[in-house]
N, C-alpha and C positions, 0 to 999 in steps of 0.2 A: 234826598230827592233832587234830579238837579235837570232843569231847564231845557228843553221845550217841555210842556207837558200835553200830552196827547189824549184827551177825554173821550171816552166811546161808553155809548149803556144803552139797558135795554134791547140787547139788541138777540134775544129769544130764538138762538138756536136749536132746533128741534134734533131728538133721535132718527127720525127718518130720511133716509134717501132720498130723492126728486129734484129733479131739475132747475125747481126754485130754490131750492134751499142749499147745492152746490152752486147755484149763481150766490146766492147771497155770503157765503162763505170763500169764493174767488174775489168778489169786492173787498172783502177786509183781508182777505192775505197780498191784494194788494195795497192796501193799509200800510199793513206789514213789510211789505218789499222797501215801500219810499220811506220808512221810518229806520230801517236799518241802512239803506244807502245815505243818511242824512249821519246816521251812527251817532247820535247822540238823543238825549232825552228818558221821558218818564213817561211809560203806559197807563195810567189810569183806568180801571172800569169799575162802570157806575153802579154795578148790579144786573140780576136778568140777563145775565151773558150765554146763561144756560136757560132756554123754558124749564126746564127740570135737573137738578141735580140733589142728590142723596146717595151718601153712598155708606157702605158697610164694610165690615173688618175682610169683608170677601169680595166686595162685588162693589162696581162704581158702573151709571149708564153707557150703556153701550151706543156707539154711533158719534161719538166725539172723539175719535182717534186724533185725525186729522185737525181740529184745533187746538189740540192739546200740542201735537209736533210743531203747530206755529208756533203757538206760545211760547213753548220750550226753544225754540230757535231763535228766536226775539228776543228772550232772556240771555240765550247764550252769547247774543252779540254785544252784548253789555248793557242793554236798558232794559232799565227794574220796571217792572210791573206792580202796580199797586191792584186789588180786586175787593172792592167793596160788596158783602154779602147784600142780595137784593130777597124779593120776600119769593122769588123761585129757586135761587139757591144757595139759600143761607147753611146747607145743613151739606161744610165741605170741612171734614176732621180731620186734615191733615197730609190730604191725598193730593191737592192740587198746589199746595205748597214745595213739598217733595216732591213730586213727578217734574213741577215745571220751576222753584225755585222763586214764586211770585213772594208777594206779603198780601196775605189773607184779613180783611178788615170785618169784623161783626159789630163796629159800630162807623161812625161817621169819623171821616180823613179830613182832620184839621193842619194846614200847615202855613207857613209864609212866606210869601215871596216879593221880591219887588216892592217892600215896605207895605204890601196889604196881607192881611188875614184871612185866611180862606177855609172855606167851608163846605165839602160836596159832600151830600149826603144823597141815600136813593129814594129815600122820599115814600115810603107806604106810609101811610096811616095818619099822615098831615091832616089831613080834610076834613075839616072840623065835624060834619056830621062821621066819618066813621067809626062810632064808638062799637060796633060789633066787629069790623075787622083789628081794629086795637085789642078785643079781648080774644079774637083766635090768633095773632100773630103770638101773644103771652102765652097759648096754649100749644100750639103747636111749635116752639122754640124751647118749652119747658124740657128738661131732661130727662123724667118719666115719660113724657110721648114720644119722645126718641128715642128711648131706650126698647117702649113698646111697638113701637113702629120700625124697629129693626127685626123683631120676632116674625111679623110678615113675609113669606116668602117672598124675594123679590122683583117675578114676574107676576104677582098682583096689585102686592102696593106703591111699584115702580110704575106700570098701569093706570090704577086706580090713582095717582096723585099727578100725573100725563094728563089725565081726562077732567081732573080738577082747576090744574094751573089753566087750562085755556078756555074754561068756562068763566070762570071768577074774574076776568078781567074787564067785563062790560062796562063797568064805570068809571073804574082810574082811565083807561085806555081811548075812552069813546070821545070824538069832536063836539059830540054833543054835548056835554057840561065841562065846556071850556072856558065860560065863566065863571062857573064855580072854581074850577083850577086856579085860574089862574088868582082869585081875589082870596084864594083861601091862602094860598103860596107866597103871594107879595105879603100878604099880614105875616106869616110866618117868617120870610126874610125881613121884615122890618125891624122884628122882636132881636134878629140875628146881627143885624149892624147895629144896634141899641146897645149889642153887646160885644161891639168893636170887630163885628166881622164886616169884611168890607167887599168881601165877592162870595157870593152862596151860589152855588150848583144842584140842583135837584134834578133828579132821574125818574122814571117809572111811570108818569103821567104822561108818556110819549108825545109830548111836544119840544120842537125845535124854537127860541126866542131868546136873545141876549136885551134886556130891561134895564136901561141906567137911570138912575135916580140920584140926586143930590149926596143920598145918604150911603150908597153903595149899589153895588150890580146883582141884579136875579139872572141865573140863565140856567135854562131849561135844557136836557140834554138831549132830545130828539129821541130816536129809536132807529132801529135798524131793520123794524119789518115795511115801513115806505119810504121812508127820508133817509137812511144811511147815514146819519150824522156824526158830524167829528165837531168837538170843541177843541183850542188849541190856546193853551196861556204862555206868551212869553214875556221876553225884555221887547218885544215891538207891541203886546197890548194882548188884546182879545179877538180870537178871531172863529167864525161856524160858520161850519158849511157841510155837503155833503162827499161822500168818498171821492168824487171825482173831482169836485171844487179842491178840494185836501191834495189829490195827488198833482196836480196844475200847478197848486201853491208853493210845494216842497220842489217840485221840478227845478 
């Protein structure tokens, strides 16, 4: 992995068409434009890159042409992509590694740089009270429901799982238990420098916040449905902001 590293998550691209949603996807291919005119560095994403991803020995969703060709174009200019499975689309067998040539992550991307130990993970099922989302992430990650859940035709259960991902997000998602987040997450990164990690990344609770502390750094990765957020690690430190902050910077 080699230096700058360029953090993007959550950032819940839909199947559908509309106006917003090609705006929101011309903002990160200009992401994309400045990170290959810079021609060096490492992609990162956090997870939730996709609202919905599952795919089968036949059929992958439709409507992500067009960030799949960035992807793949981004890779081809020589910066590796790293892509952390998030809890919307953790269930990717081998189709986005091929097609775009990334490194497909189903658990948390430890590495180090800079003499610190790092840690970004996507962050589901932290929150100390959620002990019933901890037992259906177990459930639905098992390989009997995947197995069974590819028997579904796939304009039902591709559907039926569209209409799930953006209901179930009321809580990680919501401003309103931003105390909760945040107190449950810094106790979680503390346990994480305790154990020589010295910069933790967490995703999926869509807030943007870089938190230093004596003992090491928390930072939050933002999201891509209002904040547009870029985290950026290098040899000059730490640096967020949002897609246009990021393209002014690299400028």
């Amino acid at each position: 992995m080699k230096a700058p590293f360029y953090i993007i998550s959550d950032n819940h691209f839909m199947m559908q068409d509309n106006n917003e949603e090609r705006a929101r996807r011309e903002k990160l291919f200009s992401i994309f434009a400045s990170i290959k005119e810079k021609g060096e560095g490492t992609l990162i994403i956090g997870g939730d890159f996709f609202d919905f991803w599952f795919e089968t020995k036949y059929i992958v969703p439709n409507g992500y042409q067009n960030l799949i060709e960035e992807l793949t174009s981004l890779r081809n200019t020589g910066i590796e992509i790293h892509y952390l499975a998030g809890n919307h689309d953790y269930w990717d067998f081998g189709y986005l590694e091929q097609k775009i040539g990334l490194i497909f992550h189903r658990e948390d991307l430890k590495f180090n740089f800079n003499n610190n130990n790092i840690l970004i993970t996507h962050g589901d099922g932290l929150l100390k009270n959620d002990y019933g989302y901890r037992l259906l992430k177990k459930i639905i990650r098992h390989p009997l429901f995947i197995k069974l859940f590819k028997l579904i035709p796939p304009r039902i259960s591709f559907n039926l799982a569209n209409k799930i991902s953006r209901s179930s997000s009321h809580y990680n998602h919501n401003d309103k238990f931003i105390a909760i987040i945040m107190s449950d997450i810094l106790e979680y990164a503390k346990i994480q420098w305790n154990h020589n990690k010295n910069i933790v990344m967490v995703g999926h609770y869509h807030q943007q916040k870089v938190i230093k502390k004596k003992e090491g750094t928390l930072i939050f990765l933002g999201d891509w449905l209002t904040k547009f957020s870029v985290t950026t690690l290098s040899e000059k430190g730490i640096w967020q902001g949002n897609w246009e902050e990021f393209i002014k910077k690299l400028a």
